[in-house]
C-alpha positions in Angstrom: 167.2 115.9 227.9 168.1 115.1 224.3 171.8 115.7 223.5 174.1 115.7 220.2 176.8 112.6 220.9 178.1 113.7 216.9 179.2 116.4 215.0 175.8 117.4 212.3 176.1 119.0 208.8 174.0 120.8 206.9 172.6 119.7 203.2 174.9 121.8 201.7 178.7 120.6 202.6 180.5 122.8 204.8 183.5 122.6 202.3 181.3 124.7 200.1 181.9 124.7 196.0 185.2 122.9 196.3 183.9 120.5 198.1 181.1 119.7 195.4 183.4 119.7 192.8 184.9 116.6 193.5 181.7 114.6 194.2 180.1 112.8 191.3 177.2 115.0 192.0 175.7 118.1 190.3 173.3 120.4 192.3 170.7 122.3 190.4 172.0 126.0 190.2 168.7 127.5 192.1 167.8 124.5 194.8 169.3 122.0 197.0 168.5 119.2 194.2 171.4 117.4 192.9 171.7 114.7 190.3 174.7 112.5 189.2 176.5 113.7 186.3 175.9 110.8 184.0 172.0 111.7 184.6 172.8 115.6 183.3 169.5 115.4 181.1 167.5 114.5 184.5 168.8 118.0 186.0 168.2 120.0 183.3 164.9 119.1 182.9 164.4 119.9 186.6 165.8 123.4 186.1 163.6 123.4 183.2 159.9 122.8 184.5 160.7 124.0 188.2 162.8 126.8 187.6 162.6 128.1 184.0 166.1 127.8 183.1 167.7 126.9 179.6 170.9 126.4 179.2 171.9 126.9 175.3 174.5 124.3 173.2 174.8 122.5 176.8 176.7 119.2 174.9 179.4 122.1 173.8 180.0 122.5 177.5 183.8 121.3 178.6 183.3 120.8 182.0 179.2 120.8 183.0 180.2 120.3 186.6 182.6 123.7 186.8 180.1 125.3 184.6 176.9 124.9 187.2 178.3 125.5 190.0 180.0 129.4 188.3 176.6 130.4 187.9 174.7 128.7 191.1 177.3 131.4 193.0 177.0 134.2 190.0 173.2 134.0 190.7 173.1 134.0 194.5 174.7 137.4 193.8 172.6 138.6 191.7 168.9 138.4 189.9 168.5 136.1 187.0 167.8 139.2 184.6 171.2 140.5 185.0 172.4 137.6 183.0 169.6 135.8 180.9 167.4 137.1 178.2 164.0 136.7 178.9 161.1 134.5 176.6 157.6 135.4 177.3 155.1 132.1 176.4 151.2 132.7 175.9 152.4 136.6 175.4 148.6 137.0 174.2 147.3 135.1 177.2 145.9 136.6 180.6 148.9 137.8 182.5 148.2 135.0 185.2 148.6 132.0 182.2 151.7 134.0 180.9 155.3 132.2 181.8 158.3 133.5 181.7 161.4 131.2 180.9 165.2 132.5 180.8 167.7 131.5 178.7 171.6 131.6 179.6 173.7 131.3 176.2 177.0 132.6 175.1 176.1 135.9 173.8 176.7 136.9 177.3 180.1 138.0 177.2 180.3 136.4 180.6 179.0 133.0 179.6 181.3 132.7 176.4 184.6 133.5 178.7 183.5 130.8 180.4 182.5 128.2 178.0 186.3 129.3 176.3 187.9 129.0 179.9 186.8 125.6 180.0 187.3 124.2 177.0 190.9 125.6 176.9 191.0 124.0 180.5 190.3 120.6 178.8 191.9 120.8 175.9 195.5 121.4 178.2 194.8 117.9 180.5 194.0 116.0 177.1 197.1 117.3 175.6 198.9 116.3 178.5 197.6 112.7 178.7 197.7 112.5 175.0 201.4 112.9 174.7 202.6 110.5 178.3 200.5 108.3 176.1 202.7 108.8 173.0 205.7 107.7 175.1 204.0 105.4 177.3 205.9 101.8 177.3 204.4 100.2 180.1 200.8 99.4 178.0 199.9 95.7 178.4 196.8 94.2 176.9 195.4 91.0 175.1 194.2 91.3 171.6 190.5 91.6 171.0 190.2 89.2 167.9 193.3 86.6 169.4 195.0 85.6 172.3 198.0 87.3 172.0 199.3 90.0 174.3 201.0 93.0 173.5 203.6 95.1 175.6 205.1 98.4 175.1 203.5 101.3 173.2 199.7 101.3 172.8 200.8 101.5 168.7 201.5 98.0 168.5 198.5 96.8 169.2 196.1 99.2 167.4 198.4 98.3 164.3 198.3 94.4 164.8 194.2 95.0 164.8 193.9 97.4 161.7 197.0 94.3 160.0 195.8 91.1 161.0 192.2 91.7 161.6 190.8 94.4 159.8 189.6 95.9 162.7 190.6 99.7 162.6 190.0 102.6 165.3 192.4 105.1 164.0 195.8 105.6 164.3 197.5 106.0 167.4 198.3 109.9 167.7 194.1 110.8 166.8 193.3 108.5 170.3 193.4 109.6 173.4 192.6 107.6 177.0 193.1 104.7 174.9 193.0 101.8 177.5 189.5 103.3 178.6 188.7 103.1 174.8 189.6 99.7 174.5 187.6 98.4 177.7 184.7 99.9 176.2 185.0 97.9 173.2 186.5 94.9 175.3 183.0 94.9 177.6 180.7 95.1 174.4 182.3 92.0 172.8 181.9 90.4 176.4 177.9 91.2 176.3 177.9 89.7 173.0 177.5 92.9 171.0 178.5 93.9 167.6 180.5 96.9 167.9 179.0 98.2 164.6 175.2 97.8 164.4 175.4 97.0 168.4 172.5 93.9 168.2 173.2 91.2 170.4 174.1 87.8 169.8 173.5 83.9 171.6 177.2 83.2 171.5 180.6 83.8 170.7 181.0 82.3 167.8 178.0 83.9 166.2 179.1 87.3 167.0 182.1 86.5 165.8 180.5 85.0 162.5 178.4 88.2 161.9 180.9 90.7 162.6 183.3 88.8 159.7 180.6 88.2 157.5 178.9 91.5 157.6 182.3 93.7 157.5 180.9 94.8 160.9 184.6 94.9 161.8 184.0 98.7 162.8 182.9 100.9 165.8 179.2 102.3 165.0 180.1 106.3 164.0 177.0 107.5 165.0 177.8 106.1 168.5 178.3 109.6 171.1 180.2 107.3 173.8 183.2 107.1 171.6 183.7 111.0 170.5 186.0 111.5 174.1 188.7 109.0 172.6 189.4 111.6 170.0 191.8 114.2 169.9 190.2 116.1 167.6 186.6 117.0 169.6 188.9 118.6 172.2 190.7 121.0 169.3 187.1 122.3 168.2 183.8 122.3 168.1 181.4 121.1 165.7 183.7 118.5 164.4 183.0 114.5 164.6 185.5 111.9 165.2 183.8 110.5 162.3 186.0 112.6 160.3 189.2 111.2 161.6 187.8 107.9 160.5 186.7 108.2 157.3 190.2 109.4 156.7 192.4 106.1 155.0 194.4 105.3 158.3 193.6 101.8 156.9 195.3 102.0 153.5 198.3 103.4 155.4 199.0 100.1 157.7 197.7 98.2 155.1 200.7 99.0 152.9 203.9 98.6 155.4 204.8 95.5 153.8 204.7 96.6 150.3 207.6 97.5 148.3 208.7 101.3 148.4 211.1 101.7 146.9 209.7 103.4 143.7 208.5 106.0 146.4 208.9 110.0 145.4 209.2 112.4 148.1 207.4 115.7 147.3 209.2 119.0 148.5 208.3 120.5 151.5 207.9 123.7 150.2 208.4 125.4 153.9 208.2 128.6 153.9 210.3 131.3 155.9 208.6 133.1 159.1 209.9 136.3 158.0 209.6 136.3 154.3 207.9 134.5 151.2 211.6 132.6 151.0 210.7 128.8 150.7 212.5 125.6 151.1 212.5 121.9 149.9 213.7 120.8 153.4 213.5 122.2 157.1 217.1 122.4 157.2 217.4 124.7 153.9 214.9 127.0 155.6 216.4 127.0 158.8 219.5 127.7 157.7 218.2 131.2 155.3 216.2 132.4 158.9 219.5 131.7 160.9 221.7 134.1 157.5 219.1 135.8 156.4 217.5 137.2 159.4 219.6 136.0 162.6 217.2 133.5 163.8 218.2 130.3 164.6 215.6 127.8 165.2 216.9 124.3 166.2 219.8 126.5 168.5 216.4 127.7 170.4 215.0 124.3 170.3 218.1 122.3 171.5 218.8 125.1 174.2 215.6 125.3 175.8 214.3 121.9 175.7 211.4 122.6 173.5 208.6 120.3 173.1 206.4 119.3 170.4 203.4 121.3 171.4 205.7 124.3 172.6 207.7 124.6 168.8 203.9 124.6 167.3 202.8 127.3 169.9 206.0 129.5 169.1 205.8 129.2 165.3 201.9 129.5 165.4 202.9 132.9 167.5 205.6 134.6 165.4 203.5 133.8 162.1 200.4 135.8 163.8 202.7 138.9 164.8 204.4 139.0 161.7 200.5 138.6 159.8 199.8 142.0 162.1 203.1 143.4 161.1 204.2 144.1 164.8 207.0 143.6 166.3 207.1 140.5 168.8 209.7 142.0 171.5 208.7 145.8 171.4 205.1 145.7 170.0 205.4 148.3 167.5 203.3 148.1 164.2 204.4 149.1 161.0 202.8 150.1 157.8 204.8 147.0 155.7 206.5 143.6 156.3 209.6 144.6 155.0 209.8 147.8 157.5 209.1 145.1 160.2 211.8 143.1 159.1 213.8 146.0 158.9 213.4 147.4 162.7 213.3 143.7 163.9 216.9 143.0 162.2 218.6 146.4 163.3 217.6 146.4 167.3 217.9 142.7 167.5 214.5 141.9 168.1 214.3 139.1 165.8 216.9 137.3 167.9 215.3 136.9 171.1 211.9 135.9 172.1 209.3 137.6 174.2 208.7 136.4 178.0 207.0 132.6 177.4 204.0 133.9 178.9 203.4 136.1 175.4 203.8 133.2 173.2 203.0 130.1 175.6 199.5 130.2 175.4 196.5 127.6 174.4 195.4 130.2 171.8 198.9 128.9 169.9 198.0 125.5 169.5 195.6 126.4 166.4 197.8 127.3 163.2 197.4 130.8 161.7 197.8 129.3 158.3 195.9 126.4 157.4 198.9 125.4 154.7 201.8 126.0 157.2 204.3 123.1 156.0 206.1 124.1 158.5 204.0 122.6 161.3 204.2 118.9 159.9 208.2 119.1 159.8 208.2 119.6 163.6 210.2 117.1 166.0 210.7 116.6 169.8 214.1 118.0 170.9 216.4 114.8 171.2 218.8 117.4 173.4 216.6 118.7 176.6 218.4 121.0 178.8 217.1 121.8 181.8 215.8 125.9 182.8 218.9 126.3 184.7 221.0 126.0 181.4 218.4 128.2 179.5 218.9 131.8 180.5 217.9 134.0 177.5 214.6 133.0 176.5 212.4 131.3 179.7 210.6 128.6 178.2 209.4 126.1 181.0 208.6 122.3 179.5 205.0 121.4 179.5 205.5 117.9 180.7 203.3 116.0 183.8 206.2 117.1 186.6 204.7 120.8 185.5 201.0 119.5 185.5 200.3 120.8 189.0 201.7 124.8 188.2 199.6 124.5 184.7 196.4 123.7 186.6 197.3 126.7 189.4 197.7 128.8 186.4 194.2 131.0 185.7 193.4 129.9 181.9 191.0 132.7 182.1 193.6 135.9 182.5 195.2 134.0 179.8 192.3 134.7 177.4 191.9 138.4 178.8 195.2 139.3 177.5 
C-alpha cells in the first residue's frame, strides 16, 4: 500500500492571506494563478481576458499586493455585481457574442477607503524612513564621479556631487531610500549607461566623455523607476518628482561659497492661530498666543517631546478647527471667530489640547493653508522628555521604537472618524 512519509499542502497556503502577503507573489483575485509583483501588468491582463476584471488608476494603487488580496476575500463573499459597475461590449450583437466586463474603481465608497487606507499606510513608513534618514550618521559610500568616500549623513555626499561635479538629484530632505537610489544609479554607470538618455557606451571613458560633453550630467525625468526616491509622490497623487527637480536645488549649493553678507532677510510674517495678529519672528508670535490667548507653544513643545512631523500635525489641526469655528476641546461651533475665542479663553479650552488621537492623525500632515509661514519656522524639540514627565496633554513620539504600535494601529478607523 501507498503511504504519506510527509506532511502535504494544498495550492493555497494553509497560513491563508497573511501568509501570501509576505511572499513576493500576487494571486489573481478569482483563480489560483499568481504572478510576481514586478510582473503586475502580466496579472492584470490575466484578470483581464480570463476573468473580465478592470481595475481603474491601478499605478495610483499604494500597496497592489494588500489591495488584491482585500478584494480576492470581499469577492469570495459576495457576487462581482455587488461591487463593480458593469460594461456591456457588442450591446447590438446576438446575446451569445455579447461580453460583459466589470470594472472596480474608486467611486465605490468601499474601493476609495481602501485606496486612502493604503496610501496613508505608505505615506506613515516613508515618513518614518525619511526622517531616521535625516539623522542617520552611519551612511558610507564612494563618490560616483571620484574615488573619494564619504561618511556621516547621506547630505554630504549628494552636496559634494551637485559642487564638484555637477551632478544633482535633489537635495537631501526631497529623497527618500537614498542608498537604494544611489545603487540604482551606481549599477547603470557600471553597465555603461548614461543616466540621462540611458544609451549604452564601449567604455568607461566614453561614457564618461558623453555624459560631460553632452551635459547629460542628469537622471532621465521621464524615467518611472526613480519616482519611489521622492518624498513628494507619497504626499499626493498626480504629482511628478520632476517637479522637485526642476526646482533650483542647484543654484542653492552652487552658491555656499559666495559672499553673503549683503544678504536681507524678509519677515516672516507668521501669523497667529487664533487671530489675524502677525509677526516678523516665531518668537514675537509666540509670545502674543502665550499673552494674548494663554497658549504657549514652545512650553508644549519642550514638555512633550514634540517632533517635526507631530508640531506640523498640531498646527495643521488647530488652524482647521479654528477655520470651522469650533471649539477643539468641547466641540461646540459658533456663529463667529471672535465668540470662539471668547468661549475658548473663559473655560480654558485654549490651554489644553484634545486626547492626541483628535489631532495626531495622517489627515494633519497636509497644511490647511497653502501660505501658512508658520509651517516653514518649525524645529525638532532640542529638549525631549519622555511620556512619563508629560501628564497634561498625551502626545506619544512618532519615532522607529513606536513603529511596531503605529503599524498595529487601524489607519482605516482613523479615516472613519
Amino acid at each position: 500500500t501507498e503511504c504519506i512519509l510527509e506532511p502535504l499542502s494544498l495550492p493555497e497556503s494553509p497560513g491563508g492571506v497573511a501568509a501570501v502577503e509576505s511572499s513576493p507573489y500576487v494571486p489573481c483575485i478569482f483563480c489560483g494563478e499568481c504572478h510576481l509583483l514586478a510582473e503586475q501588468s502580466q496579472l492584470l491582463k490575466h484578470m483581464i481576458i480570463e476573468h473580465k476584471l478592470i481595475i481603474a488608476d491601478v499605478k495610483l494603487v499604494a500597496d497592489f499586493r494588500s489591495y488584491i488580496l482585500y478584494w480576492k476575500r470581499r469577492f469570495a463573499e459576495q457576487p462581482i455585481t455587488d461591487f463593480c459597475s458593469v460594461i456591456r461590449t457588442n450591446s447590438e450583437a446576438p446575446l451569445e457574442e455579447q461580453d460583459n466586463y466589470f470594472l472596480l474603481c474608486d467611486a465605490l465608497p468601499e474601493d476609495r477607503l481602501l485606496r486612502e487606507q493604503l496610501q496613508q499606510k505608505r505615506l506613515r513608513e516613508i515618513l518614518e524612513q525619511q526622517q531616521q534618514e535625516r539623522y542617520d550618521t552611519s551612511f558610507r559610500s564612494m563618490c560616483m564621479f571620484c574615488d573619494q568616500e564619504f561618511t556621516g549623513n547621506r547630505s554630504v555626499l549628494l552636496n559634494h556631487m551637485a559642487r564638484e561635479h555637477a551632478f544633482n538629484i535633489g537635495l537631501p530632505d526631497n529623497i527618500v531610500n537614498c542608498c537604494e537610489f544611489l545603487a540604482v544609479l551606481q549599477e547603470k554607470l557600471d553597465n555603461l549607461q548614461c543616466l540621462y538618455c540611458e544609451k549604452f557606451f564601449r567604455d568607461k571613458n566614453t561614457l564618461k566623455d558623453h555624459m560631460r560633453k553632452k551635459q547629460h550630467r542628469r537622471i532621465n525625468a521621464k524615467n518611472k523607476e526613480y519616482d519611489k526616491f521622492y518624498i513628494i509622490n507619497y504626499l499626493e497623487f498626480g504629482k511628478s518628482w520632476e517637479e522637485v527637480q526642476s526646482e533650483d536645488d542647484r543654484e542653492l549649493l552652487d552658491n555656499l561659497e559666495e559672499d553673503w553678507s549683503d544678504w536681507e532677510e524678509h519677515p516672516v510674517c507668521a501669523v497667529c492661530l487664533f487671530c489675524e495678529q502677525q509677526a516678523d519672528t516665531t518668537e514675537k508670535l509666540y509670545v502674543h498666543m502665550q499673552k494674548s490667548h494663554g497658549f504657549d507653544f514652545p512650553k508644549i513643545k519642550s514638555e512633550h517631546g514634540l517632533n517635526f512631523y507631530q508640531q506640523v500635525k498640531l498646527v495643521n489641526f488647530v488652524r482647521r478647527e479654528i477655520h470651522h469655528r469650533r471649539c477643539y476641546n468641547c466641540q461646540e461651533k459658533f456663529q463667529s471667530k471672535g465668540e470662539l475665542i471668547n468661549h475658548m479663553e473663559e473655560t480654558k479650552h485654549i490651554t489644553f489640547l484634545p486626547a492626541r488621537s483628535t489631532w495626531d492623525q495622517p489627515q494633519y500632515y497636509f497644511p490647511t493653508y497653502e501660505n501658512d509661514t508658520l509651517l516653514c519656522t518649525l524645529t525638532d524639540s532640542e529638549d525631549v522628555i519622555t511620556e512619563d514627565q508629560s501628564e497634561e496633554v498625551p502626545v506619544v513620539s512618532e519615532d522607529i521604537a513606536n513603529l511596531k504600535a503605529l503599524k498595529q494601529s487601524s489607519i482605516l478607523n482613523q479615516l472613519l472618524c
